[in-house]
C-alpha positions in Angstrom: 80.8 94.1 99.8 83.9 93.6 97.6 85.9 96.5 96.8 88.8 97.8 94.8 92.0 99.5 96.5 94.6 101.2 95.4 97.5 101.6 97.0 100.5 104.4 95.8 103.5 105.9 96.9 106.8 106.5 95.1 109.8 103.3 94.6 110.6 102.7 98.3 107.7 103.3 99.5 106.8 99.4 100.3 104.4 98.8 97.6 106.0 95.2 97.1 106.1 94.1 100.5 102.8 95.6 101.6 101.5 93.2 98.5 103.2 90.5 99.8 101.9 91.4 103.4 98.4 91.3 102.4 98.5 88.6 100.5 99.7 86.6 103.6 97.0 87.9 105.6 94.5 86.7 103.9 96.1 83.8 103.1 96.3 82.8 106.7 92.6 83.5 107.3 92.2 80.8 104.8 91.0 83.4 102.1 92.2 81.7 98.9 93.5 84.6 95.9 95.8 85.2 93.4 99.0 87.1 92.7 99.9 89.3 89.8 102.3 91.5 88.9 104.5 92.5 85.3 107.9 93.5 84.7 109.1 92.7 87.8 112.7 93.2 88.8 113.5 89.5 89.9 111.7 88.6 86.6 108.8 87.2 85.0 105.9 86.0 87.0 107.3 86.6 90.2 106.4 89.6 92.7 109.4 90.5 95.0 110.2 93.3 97.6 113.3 95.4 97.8 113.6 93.8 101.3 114.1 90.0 99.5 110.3 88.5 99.9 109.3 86.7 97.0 106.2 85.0 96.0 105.5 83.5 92.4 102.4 85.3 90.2 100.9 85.3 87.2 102.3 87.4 84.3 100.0 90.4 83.3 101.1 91.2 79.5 98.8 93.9 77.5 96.5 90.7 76.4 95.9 89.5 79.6 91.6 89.8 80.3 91.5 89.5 84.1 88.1 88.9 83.7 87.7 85.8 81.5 90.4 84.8 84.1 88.9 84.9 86.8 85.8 83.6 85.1 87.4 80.8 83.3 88.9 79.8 86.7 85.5 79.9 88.7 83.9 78.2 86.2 86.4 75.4 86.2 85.3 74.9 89.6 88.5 76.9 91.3 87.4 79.5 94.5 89.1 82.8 94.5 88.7 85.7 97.1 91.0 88.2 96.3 93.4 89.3 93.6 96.7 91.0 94.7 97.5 93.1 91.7 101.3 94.7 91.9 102.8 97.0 89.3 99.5 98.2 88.2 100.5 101.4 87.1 101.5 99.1 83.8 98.2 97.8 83.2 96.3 99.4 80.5 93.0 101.1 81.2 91.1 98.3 79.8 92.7 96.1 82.3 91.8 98.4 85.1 88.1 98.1 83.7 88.0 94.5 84.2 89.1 94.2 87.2 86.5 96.8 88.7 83.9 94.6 86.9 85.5 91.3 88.8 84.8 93.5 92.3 81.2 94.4 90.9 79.7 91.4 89.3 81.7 88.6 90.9 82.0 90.2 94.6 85.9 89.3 94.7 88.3 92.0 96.7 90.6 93.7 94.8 94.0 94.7 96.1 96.2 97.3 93.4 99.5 99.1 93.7 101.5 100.8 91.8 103.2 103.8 91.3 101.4 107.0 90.9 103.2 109.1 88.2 106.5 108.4 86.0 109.8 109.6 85.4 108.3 112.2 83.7 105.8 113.7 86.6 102.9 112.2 84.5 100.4 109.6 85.7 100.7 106.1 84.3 97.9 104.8 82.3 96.5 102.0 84.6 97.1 104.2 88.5 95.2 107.5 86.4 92.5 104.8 85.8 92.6 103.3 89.5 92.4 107.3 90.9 88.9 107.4 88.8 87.7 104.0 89.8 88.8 102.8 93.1 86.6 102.4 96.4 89.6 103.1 98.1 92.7 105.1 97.6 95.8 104.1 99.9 98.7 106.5 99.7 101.4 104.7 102.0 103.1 106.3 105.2 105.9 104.9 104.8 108.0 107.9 103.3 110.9 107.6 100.4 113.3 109.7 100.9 115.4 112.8 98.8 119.3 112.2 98.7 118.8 115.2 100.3 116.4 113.7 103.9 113.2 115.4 102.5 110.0 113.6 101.6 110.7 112.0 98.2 107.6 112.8 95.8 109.0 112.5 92.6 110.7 109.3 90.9 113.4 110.3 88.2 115.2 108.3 85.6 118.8 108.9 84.9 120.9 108.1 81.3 124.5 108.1 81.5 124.8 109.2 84.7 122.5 112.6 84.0 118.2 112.8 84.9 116.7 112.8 81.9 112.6 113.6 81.6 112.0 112.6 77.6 112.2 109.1 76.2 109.7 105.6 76.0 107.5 105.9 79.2 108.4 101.6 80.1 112.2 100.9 80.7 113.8 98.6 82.8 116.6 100.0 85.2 118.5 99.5 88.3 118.0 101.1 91.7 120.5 100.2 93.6 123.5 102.4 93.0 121.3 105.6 92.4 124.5 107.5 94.1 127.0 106.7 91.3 127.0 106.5 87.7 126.8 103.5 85.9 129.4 101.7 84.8 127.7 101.1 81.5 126.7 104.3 80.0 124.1 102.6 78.4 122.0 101.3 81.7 118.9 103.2 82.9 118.8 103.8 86.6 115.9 105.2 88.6 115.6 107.2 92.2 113.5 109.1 94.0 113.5 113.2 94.9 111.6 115.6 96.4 109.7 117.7 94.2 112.7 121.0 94.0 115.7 118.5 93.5 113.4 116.5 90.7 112.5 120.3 89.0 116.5 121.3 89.4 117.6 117.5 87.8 119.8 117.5 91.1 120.3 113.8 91.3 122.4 112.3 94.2 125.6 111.3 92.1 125.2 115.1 90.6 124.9 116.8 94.0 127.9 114.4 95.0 129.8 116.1 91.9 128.9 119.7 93.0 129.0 119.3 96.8 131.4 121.8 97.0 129.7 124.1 95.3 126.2 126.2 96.3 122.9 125.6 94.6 122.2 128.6 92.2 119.7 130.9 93.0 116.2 130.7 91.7 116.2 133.8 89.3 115.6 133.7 85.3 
């Protein structure tokens, strides 16, 4: 029986490459899918891992009906197995709706992941509807880690160097320098913390700044 997974875990957690790992798997067992993925750091309609895999995909905008997709496709006389879905905390609810129909009515596998909960500590739109329809829920063992060597849990979006946990829920940033402020106050950067750094705002570049001071104590 087909089924629909999801699989979760903070950025640099492996979502990417665990995408691309599956979809190779299957691939090589001569299982014939497709890939999908939006906003993607490398850029439109292509899924790529921190660790420089890339594969080309299909675009998933808010328009796109995976089911009259996949229909459309099958009925043009194409074969698909499985659909690798990354990003999909982006997807809309809707979307998530269809492609639990594809698994049901179609028997075709498939694969989700995405992060669980934004900048903000709240879940995205498409993951809280993958929690409430998946068959399977996947939270990956390999562990993001604090600036500070705990377990990260929390991904947190900075502005001009400080965490910030208001603004539009969808905006592209960088990830690389998270230990720095940006050059150009105006870029959006992202990075992960455990759960007491994220509730503090203790960024890396800001515990970097104050590393010479203590952390205050928890009173008021």
């Amino acid at each position: 029986m087909a089924e629909l997974h999801f699989f979760t875990g903070t950025m640099d957690s492996g979502k990417s490459t665990l995408a691309l790992q599956t979809n190779h798997n299957h691939a090589a067992r001569g299982r014939v899918g497709r890939i999908f993925t939006t906003r993607d750091r490398a850029g439109e309609s292509i899924l790529s891992s921190r660790l420089g895999l890339t594969h080309e995909a299909l675009e998933v905008d808010a328009d796109f009906d995976f089911w009259r997709y996949v229909v459309d496709s099958l009925t043009q006389g194409g074969r698909i197995d499985y659909l690798i879905c990354d990003e999909a905390q982006f997807y809309t609810r809707g979307q998530i709706d269809q492609l639990a129909k594809v698994v049901d009515e179609l028997q075709i596998d498939v694969f989700a992941f995405g992060i669980l909960t934004d900048f903000r500590t709240a879940m995205f739109e498409g993951s809280a509807r993958l929690v409430e329809l998946a068959d399977r829920m996947n939270v990956l063992q390999v562990e993001a880690l604090c600036w500070c060597g705990k377990r990260a849990t929390h991904n947190a979006r900075t502005e001009n160097g400080a965490m910030v946990v208001e603004g539009e829920v969808i905006v592209v940033g960088d990830v690389d320098t998270i230990d720095e402020v940006p050059a150009d106050p105006s870029n959006v950067a992202y990075e992960v913390l455990c759960r007491q750094h994220h509730r503090r705002r203790l960024t890396a570049a800001r515990a970097k700044a104050v590393s010479l001071a203590p952390e205050p104590l928890p009173f008021g």
